[in-house]
TORFI-528676 format. One record per atom (N, C-alpha, C): residue in one letter; x, y, z; residue number from 1. Coordinates in pm, 1 decimal. Example, Ala and Ser with C-alpha at 12.3 -4.5 7.8 and 13.67 -1.06 7.14 Angstrom:
<pts>
PT / A / 1319.0 / -569.0 / 780.0 / 1
PT / A / 1230.0 / -450.0 / 780.0 / 1
PT / A / 1320.0 / -330.0 / 780.0 / 1
PT / S / 1285.0 / -225.0 / 708.0 / 2
PT / S / 1367.0 / -106.0 / 714.0 / 2
PT / S / 1290.0 / 3.0 / 787.0 / 2
</pts>
This chain:
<pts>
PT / X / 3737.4 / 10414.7 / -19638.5 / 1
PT / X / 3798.6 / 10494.9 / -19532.5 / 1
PT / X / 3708.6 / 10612.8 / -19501.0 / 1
PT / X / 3682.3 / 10621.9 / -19351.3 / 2
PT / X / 3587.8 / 10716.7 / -19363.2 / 2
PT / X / 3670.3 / 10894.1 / -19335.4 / 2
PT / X / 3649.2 / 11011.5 / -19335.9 / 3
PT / X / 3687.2 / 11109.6 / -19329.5 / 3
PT / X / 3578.4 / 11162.4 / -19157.4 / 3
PT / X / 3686.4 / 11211.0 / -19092.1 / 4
PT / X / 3605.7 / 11278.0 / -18971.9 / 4
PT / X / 3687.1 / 11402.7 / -18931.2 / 4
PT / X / 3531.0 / 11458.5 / -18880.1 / 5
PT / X / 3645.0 / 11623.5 / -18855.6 / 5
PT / X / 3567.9 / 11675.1 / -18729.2 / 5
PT / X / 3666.6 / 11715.1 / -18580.2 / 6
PT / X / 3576.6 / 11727.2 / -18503.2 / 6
PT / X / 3571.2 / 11883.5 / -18486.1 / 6
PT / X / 3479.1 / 11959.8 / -18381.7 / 7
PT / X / 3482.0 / 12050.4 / -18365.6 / 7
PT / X / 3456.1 / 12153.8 / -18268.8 / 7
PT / X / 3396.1 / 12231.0 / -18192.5 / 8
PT / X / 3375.4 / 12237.4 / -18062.7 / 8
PT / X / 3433.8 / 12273.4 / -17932.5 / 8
PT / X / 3553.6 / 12225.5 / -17947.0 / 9
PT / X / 3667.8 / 12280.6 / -17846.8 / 9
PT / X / 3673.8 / 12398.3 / -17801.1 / 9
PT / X / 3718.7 / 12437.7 / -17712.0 / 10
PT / X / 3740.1 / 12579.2 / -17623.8 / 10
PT / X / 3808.0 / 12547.3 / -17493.8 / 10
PT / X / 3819.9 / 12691.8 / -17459.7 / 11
PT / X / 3841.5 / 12697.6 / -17321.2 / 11
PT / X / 3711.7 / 12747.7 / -17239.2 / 11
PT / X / 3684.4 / 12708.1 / -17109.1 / 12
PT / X / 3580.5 / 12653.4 / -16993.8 / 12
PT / X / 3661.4 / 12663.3 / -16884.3 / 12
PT / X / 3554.4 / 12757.1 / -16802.3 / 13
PT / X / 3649.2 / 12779.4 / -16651.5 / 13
PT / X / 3577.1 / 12607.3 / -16589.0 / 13
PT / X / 3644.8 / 12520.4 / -16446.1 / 14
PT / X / 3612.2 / 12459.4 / -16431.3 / 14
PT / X / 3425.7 / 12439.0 / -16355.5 / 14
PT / X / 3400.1 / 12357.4 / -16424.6 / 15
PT / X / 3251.7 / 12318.5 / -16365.8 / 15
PT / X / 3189.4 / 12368.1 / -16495.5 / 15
PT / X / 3198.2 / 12390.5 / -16594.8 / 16
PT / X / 3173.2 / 12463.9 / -16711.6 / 16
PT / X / 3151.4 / 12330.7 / -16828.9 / 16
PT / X / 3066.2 / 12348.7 / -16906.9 / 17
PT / X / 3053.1 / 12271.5 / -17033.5 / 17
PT / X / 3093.2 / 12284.2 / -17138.0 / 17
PT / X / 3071.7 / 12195.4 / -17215.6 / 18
PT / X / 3135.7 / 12217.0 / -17369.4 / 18
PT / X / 3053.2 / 12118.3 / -17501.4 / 18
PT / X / 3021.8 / 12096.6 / -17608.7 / 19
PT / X / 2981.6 / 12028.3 / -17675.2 / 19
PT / X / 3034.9 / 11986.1 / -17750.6 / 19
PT / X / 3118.5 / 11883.3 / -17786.5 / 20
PT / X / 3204.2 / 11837.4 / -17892.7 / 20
PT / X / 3097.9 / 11771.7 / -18042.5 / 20
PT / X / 3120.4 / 11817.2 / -18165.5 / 21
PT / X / 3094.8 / 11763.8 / -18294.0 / 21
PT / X / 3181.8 / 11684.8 / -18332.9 / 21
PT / X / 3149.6 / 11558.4 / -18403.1 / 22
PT / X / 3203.1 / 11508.6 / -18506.1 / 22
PT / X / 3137.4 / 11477.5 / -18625.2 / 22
PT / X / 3196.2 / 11517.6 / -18726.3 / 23
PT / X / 3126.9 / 11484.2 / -18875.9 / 23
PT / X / 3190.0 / 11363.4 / -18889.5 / 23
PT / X / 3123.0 / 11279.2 / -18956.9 / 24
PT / X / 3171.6 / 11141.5 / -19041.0 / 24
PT / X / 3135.3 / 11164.2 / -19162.6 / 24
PT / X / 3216.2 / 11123.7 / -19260.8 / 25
PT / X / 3172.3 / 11154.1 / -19422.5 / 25
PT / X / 3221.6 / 10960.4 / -19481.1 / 25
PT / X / 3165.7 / 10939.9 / -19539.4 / 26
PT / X / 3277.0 / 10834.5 / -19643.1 / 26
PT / X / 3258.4 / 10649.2 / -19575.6 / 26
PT / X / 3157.0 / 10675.3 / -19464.8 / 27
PT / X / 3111.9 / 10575.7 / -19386.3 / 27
PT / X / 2975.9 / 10447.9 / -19505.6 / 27
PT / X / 2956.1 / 10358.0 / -19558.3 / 28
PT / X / 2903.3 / 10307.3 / -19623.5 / 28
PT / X / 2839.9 / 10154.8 / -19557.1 / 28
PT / X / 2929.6 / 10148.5 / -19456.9 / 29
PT / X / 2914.5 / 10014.0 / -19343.2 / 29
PT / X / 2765.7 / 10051.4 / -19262.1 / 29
PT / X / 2678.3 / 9937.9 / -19192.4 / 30
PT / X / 2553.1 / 9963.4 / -19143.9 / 30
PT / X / 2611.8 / 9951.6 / -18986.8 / 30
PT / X / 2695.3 / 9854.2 / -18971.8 / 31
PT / X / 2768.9 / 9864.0 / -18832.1 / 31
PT / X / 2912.9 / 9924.0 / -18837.7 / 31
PT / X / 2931.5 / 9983.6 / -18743.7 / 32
PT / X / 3056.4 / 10054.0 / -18716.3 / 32
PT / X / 2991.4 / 10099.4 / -18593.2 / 32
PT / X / 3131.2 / 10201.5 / -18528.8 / 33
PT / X / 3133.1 / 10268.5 / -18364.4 / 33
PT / X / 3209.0 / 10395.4 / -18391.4 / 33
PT / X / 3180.7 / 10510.6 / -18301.9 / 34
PT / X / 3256.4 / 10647.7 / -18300.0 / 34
PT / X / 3262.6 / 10615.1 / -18218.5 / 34
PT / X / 3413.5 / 10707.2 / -18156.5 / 35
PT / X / 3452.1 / 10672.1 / -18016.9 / 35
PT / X / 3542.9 / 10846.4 / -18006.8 / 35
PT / X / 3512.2 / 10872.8 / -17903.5 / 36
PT / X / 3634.3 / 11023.5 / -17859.4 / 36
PT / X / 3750.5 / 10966.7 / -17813.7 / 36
PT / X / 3874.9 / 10988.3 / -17826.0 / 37
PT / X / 3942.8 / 10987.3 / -17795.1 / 37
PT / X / 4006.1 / 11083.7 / -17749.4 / 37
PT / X / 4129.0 / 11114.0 / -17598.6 / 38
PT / X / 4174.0 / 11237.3 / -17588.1 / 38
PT / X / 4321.9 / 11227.6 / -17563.8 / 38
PT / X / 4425.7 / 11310.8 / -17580.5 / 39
PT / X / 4521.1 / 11286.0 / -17547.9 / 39
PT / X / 4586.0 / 11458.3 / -17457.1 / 39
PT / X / 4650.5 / 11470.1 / -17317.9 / 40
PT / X / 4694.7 / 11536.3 / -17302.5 / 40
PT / X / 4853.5 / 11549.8 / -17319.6 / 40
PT / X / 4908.9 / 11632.1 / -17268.1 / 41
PT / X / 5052.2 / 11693.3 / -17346.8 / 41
PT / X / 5136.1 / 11582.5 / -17206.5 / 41
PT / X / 5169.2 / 11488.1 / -17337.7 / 42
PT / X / 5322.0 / 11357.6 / -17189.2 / 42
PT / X / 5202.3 / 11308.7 / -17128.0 / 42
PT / X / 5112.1 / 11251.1 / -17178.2 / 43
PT / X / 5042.5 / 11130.9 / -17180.5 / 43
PT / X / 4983.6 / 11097.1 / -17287.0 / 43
PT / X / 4932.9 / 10922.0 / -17267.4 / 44
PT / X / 4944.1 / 10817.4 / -17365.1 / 44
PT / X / 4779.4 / 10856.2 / -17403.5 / 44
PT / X / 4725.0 / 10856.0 / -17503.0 / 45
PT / X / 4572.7 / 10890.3 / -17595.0 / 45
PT / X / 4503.2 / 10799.4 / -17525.4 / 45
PT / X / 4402.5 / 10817.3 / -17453.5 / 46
PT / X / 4336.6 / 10741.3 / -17381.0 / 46
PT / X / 4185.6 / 10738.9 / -17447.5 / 46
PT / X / 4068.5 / 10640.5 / -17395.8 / 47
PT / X / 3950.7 / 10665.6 / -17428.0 / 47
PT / X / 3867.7 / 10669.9 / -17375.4 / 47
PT / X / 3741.3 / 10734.1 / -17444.1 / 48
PT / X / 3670.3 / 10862.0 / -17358.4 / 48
PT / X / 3582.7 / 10785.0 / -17328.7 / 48
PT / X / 3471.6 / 10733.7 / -17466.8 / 49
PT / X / 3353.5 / 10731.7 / -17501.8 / 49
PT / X / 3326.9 / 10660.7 / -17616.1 / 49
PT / X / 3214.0 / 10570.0 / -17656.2 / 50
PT / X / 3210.7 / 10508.1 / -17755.8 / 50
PT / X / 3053.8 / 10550.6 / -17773.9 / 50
PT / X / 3003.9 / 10493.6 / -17903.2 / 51
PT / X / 2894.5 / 10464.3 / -17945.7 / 51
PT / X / 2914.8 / 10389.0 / -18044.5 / 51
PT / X / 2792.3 / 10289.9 / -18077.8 / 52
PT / X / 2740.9 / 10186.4 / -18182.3 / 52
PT / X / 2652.3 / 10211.0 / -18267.5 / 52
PT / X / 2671.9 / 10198.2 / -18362.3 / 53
PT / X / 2593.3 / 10284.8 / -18528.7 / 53
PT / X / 2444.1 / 10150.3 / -18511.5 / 53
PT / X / 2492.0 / 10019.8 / -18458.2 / 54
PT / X / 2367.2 / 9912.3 / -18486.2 / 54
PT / X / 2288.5 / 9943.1 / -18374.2 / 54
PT / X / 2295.3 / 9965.3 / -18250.6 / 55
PT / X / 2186.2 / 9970.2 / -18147.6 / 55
PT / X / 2197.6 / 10112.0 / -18049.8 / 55
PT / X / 2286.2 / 10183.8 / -18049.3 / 56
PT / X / 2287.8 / 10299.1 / -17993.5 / 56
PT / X / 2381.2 / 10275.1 / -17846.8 / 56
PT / X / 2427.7 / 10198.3 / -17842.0 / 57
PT / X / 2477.1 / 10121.9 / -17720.8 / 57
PT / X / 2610.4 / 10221.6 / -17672.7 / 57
PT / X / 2641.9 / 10267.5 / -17570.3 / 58
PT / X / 2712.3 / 10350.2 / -17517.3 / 58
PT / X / 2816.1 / 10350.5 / -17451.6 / 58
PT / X / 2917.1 / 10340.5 / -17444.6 / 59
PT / X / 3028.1 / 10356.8 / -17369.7 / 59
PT / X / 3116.9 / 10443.5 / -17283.2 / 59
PT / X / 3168.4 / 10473.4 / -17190.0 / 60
PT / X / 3246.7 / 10568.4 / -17107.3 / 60
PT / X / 3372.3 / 10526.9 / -17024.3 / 60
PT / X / 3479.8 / 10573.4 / -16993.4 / 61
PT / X / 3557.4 / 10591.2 / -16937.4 / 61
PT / X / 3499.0 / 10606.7 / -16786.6 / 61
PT / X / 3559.2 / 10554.0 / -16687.6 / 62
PT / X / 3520.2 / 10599.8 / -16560.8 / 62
PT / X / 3528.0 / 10750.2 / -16523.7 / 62
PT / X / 3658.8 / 10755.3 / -16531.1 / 63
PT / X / 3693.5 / 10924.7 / -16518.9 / 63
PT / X / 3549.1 / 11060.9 / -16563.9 / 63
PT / X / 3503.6 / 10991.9 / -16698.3 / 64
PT / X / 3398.3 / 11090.3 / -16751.9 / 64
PT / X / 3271.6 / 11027.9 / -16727.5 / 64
PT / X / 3240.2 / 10907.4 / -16674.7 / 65
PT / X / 3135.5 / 10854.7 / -16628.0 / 65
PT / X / 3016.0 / 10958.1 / -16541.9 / 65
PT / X / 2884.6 / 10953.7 / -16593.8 / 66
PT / X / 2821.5 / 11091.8 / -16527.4 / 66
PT / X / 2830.2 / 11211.9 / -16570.6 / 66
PT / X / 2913.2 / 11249.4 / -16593.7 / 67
PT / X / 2952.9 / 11398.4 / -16692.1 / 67
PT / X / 2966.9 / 11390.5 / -16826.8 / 67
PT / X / 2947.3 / 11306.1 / -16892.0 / 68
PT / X / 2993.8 / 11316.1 / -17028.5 / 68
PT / X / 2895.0 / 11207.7 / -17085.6 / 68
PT / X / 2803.4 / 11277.9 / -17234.6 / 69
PT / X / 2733.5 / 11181.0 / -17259.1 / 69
PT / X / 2740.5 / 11236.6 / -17444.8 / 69
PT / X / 2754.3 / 11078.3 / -17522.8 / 70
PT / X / 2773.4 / 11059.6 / -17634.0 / 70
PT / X / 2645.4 / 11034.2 / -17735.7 / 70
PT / X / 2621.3 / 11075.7 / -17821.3 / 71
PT / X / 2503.8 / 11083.2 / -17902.8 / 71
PT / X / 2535.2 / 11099.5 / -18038.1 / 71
PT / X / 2393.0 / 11031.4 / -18112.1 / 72
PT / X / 2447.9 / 11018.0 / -18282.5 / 72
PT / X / 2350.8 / 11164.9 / -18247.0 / 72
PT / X / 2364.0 / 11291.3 / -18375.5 / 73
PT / X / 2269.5 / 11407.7 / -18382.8 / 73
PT / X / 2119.1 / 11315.6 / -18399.9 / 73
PT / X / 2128.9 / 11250.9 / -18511.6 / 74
PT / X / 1984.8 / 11210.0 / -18578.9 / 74
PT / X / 1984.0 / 11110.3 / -18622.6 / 74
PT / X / 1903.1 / 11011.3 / -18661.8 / 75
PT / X / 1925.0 / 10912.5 / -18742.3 / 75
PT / X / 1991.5 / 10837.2 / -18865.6 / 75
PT / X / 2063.7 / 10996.5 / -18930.2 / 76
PT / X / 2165.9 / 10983.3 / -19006.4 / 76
PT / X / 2312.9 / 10903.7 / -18986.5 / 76
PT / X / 2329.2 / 10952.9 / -18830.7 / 77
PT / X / 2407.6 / 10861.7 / -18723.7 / 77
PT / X / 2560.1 / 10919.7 / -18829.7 / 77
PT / X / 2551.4 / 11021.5 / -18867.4 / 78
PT / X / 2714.4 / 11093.2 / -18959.1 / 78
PT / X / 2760.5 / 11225.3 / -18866.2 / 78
PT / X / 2649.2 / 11227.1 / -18733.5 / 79
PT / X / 2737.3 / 11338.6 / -18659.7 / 79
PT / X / 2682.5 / 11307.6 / -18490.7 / 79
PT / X / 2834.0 / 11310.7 / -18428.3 / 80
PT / X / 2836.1 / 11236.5 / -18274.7 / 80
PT / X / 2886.5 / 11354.9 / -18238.3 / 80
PT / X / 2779.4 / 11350.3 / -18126.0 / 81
PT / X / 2819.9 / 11440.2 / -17996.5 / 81
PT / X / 2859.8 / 11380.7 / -17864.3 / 81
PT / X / 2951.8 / 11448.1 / -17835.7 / 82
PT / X / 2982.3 / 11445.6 / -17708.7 / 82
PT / X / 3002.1 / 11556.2 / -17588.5 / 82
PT / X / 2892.5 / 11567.1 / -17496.6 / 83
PT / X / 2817.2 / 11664.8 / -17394.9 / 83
PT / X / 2874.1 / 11679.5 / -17332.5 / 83
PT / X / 2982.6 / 11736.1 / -17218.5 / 84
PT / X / 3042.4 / 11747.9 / -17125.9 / 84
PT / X / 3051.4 / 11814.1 / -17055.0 / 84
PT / X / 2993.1 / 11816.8 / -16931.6 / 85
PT / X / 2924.1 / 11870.1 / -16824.8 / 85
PT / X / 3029.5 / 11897.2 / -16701.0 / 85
PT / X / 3043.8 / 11926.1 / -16621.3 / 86
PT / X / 3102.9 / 11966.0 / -16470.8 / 86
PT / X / 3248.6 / 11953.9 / -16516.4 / 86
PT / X / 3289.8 / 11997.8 / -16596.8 / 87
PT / X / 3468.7 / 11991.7 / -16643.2 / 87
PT / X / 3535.8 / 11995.9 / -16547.0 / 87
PT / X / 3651.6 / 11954.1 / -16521.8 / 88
PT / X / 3751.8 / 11974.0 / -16465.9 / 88
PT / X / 3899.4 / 11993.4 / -16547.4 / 88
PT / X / 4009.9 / 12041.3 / -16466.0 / 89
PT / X / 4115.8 / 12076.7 / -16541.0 / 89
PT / X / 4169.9 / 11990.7 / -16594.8 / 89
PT / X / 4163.5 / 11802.0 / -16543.5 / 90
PT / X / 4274.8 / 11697.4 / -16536.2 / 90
PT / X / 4142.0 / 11693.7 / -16707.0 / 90
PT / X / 4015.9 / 11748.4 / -16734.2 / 91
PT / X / 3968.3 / 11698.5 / -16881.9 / 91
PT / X / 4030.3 / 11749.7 / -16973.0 / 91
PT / X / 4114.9 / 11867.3 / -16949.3 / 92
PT / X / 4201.7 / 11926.8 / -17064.4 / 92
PT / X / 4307.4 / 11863.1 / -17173.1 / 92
PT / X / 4263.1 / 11822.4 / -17291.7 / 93
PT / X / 4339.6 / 11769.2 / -17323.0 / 93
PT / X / 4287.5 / 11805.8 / -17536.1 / 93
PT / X / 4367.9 / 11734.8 / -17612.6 / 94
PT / X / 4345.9 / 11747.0 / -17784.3 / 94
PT / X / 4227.7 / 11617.9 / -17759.3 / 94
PT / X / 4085.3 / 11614.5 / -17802.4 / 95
PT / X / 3980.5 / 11532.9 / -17813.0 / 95
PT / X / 3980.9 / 11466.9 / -17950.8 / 95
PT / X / 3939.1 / 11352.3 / -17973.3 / 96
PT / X / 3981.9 / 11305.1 / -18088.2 / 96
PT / X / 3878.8 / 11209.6 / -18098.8 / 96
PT / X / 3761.6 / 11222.3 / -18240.2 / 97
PT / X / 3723.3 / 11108.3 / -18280.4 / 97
PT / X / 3718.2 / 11004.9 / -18388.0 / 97
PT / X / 3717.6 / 10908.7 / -18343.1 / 98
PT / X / 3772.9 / 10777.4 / -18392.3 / 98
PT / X / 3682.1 / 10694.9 / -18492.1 / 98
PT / X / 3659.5 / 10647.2 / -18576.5 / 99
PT / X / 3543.4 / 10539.3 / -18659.4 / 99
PT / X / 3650.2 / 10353.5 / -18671.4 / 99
PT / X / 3595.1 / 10326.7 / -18621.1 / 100
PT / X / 3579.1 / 10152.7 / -18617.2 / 100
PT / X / 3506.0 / 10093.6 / -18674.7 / 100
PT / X / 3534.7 / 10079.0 / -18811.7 / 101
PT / X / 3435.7 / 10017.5 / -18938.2 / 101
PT / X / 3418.6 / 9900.3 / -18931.3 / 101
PT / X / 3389.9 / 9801.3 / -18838.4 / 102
PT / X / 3362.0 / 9675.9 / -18868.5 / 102
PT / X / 3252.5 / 9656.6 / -18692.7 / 102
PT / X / 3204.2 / 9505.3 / -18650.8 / 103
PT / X / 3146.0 / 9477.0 / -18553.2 / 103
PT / X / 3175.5 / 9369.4 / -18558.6 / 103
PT / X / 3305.9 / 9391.0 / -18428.3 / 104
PT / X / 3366.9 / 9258.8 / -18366.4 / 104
PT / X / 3253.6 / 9128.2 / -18360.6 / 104
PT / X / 3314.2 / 9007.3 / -18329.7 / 105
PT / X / 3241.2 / 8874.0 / -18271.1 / 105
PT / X / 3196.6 / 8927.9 / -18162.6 / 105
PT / X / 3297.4 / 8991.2 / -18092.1 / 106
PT / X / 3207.7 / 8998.5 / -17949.5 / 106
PT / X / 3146.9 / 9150.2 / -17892.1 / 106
PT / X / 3119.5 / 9165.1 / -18013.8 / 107
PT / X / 3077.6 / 9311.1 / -17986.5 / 107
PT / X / 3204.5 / 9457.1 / -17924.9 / 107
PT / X / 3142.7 / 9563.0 / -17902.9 / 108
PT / X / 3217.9 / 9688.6 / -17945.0 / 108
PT / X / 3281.8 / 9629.8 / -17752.3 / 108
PT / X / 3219.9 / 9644.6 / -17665.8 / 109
PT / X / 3233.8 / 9629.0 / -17550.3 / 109
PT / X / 3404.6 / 9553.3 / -17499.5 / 109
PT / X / 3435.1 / 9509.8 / -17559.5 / 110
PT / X / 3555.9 / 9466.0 / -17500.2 / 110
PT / X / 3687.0 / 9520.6 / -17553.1 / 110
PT / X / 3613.1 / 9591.1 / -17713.0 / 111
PT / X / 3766.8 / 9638.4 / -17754.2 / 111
PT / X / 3714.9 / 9795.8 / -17779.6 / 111
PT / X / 3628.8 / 9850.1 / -17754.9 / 112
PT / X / 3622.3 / 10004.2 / -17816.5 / 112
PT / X / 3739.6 / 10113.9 / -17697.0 / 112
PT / X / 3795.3 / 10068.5 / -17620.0 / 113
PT / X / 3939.0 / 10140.5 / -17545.3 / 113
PT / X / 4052.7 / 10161.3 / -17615.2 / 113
PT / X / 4048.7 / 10050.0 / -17704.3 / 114
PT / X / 4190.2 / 10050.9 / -17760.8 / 114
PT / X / 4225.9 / 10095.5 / -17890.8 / 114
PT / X / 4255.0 / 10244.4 / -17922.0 / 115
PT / X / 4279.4 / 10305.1 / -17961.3 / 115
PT / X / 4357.6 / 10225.3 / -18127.8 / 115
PT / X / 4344.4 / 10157.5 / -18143.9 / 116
PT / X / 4451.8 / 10063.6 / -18275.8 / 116
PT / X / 4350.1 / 9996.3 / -18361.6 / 116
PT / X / 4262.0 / 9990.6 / -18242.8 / 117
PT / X / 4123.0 / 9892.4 / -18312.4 / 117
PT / X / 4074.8 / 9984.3 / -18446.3 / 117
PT / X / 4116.0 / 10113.3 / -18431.3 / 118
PT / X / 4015.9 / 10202.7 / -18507.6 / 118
PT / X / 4118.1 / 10246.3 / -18612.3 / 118
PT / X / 4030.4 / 10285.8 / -18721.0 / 119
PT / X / 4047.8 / 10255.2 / -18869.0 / 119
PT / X / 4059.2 / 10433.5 / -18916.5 / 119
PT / X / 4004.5 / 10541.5 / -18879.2 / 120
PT / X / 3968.7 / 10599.9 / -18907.6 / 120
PT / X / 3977.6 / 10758.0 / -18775.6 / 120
PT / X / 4074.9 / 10847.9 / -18798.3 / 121
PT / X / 4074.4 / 10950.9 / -18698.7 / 121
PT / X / 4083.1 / 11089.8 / -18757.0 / 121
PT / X / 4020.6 / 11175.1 / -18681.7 / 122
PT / X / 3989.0 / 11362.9 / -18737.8 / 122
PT / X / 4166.7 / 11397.7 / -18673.2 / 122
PT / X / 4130.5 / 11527.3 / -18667.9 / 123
PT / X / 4250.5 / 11609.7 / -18678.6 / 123
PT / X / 4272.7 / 11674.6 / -18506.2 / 123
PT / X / 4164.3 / 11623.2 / -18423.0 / 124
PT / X / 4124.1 / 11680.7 / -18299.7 / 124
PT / X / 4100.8 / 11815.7 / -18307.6 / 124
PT / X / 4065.0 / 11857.1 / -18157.7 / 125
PT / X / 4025.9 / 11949.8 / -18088.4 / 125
PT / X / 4077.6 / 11998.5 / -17964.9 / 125
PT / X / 4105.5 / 12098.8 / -17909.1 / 126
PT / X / 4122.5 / 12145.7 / -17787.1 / 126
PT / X / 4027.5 / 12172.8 / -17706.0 / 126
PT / X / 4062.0 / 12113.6 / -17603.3 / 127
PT / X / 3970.3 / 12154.4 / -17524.8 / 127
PT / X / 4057.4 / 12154.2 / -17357.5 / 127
PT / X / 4016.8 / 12310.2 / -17307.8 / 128
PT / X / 4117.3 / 12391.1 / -17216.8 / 128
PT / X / 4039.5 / 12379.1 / -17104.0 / 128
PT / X / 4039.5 / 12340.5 / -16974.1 / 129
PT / X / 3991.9 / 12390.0 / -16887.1 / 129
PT / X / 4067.0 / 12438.1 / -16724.8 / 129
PT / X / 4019.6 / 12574.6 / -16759.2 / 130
PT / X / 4120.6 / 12624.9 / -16682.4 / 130
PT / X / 4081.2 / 12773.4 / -16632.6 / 130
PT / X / 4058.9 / 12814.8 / -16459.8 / 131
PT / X / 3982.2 / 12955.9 / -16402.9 / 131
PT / X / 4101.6 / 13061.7 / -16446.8 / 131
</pts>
């Protein structure tokens, strides 16, 4: 079971950035995926963003498509960022990342959305945006 803790959150007037951390600790698998997850207040936890620990392979949400970009720090691949650029208010929400310890048959691509797939979640983050 891996342990994750994210960090980063704030408040950002809109058009404003932010940098989200996640630590992974307790990870021993060569394939697995981080993924952000976010949930706002009376809506359902939706997903943001993925990445793949085997090829670097990337994922996004339409909504954050262009503005938002996901990265391992280093080759250690135990801390994911997620960049988020031109905010808007509807991005306000608790950010949450996720570890998916295994690599589907058909790869991360068809199931890294669905929030159940994943094995492993931090405690979130806030993140406010609002003039």
């Amino acid at each position: 079971q891996a342990q994750l803790v994210e960090s980063g959150g704030g408040l950002v007037q809109p058009g404003g950035s932010l940098r989200l951390a996640c630590v992974a600790s307790g990870i021993t698998l060569d394939y697995y995926a981080i993924a952000w997850f976010r949930q706002a207040p009376g809506k359902e936890r939706e997903a943001v963003s993925c990445i793949s620990s085997s090829d670097g392979m990337t994922f996004y949400a339409d909504s954050v498509k262009d503005r938002f970009t996901i990265s391992f720090r280093d080759s250690a691949k135990t801390t994911v960022y997620l960049q988020m650029n031109s905010l808007k208010p509807e991005d306000t929400a608790v950010y949450y990342c996720a570890a998916l310890l295994a690599l589907p048959v058909s790869g991360y691509g068809p199931v890294w959305h669905v929030a159940s797939n994943y094995d492993s979640w931090g405690q979130g983050t806030q993140v406010t945006v609002n003039s």
